[in-house]
C-alpha positions in Angstrom: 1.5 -12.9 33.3 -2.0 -12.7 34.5 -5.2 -13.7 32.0 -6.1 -10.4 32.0 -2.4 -9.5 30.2 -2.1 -12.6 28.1 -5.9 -11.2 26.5 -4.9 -7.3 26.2 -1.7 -8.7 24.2 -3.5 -10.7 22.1 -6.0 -7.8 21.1 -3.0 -5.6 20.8 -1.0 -8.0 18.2 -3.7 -10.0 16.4 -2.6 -12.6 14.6 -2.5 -11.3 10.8 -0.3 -8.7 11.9 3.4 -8.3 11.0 6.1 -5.9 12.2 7.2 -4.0 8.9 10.3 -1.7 9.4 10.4 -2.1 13.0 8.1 0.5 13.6 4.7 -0.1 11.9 1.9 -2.7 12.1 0.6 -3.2 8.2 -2.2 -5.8 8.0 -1.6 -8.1 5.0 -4.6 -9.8 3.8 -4.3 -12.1 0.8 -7.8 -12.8 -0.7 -8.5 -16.6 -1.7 -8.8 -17.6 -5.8 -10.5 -19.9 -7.4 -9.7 -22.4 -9.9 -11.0 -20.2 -12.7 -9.4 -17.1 -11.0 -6.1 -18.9 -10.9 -6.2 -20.0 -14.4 -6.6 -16.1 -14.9 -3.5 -15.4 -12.4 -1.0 -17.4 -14.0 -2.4 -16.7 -17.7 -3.5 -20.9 -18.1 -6.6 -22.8 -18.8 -8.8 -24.0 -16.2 -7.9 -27.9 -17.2 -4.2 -27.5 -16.5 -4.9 -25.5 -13.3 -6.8 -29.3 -12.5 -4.1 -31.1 -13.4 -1.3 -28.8 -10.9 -3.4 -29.7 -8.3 -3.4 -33.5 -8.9 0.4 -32.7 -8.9 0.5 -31.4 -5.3 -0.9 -26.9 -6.1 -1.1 -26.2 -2.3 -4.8 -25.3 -1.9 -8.0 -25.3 0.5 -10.8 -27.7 -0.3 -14.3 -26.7 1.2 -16.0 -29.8 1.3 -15.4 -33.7 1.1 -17.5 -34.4 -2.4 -16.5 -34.2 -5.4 -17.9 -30.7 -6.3 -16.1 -29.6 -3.1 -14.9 -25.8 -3.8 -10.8 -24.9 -4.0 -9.6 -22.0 -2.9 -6.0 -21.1 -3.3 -3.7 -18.4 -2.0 -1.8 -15.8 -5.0 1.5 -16.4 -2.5 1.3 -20.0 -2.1 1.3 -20.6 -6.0 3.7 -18.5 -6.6 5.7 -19.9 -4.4 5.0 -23.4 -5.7 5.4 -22.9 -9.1 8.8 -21.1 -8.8 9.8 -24.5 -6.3 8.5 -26.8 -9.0 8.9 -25.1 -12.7 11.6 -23.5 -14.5 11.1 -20.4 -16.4 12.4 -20.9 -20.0 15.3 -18.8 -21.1 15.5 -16.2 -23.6 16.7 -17.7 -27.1 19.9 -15.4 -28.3 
C-alpha cells in the first residue's frame, strides 16, 4: 500500500469513528466532566466524588500540581462504578 493509500484511508476512517449496523459511520463524541459535573452525574457531593478518585475513578489530570484540573469521561464512570459498587436491592 503506497503512502499516498495508507493517508486517503486514514482520512476516510478517522479515528473516532465506529461502524454502527454495518452500514453507517455515526461519530460518537463523549464530552469530558468535571468533578463538580460528576458529583451532578451520579447525584453525589463533590467531597465523595474526591474520595472515588483516591479509590482508583478512572480520570484525566491536566497538570502536575495540586490544583491540577480532572476531567472524567460519563462512560468510564459508569463503567467503574457498576465494576466496583453494588446497587442496593429493593426491600419487599
Amino acid at each position: 500500500m503506497s503512502n499516498i493509500t495508507r493517508r486517503q484511508s486514514r482520512i476516510a476512517n478517522p479515528p473516532g469513528l465506529r461502524y454502527i449496523d454495518g452500514m453507517r459511520k455515526i461519530k460518537q463524541i463523549e464530552r469530558f466532566l468535571s468533578i463538580d459535573e460528576v458529583a451532578e452525574f451520579i447525584g453525589i457531593n463533590r467531597r465523595t466524588v474526591e474520595r472515588l478518585i483516591q479509590k482508583g475513578l478512572p480520570g484525566y489530570k491536566l497538570g502536575e500540581n495540586k490544583k491540577a484540573r480532572r476531567l472524567f469521561l460519563p462512560s468510564e464512570v459508569q463503567a467503574w462504578i457498576k465494576a466496583n459498587y453494588r446497587t442496593p436491592k429493593p426491600k419487599k
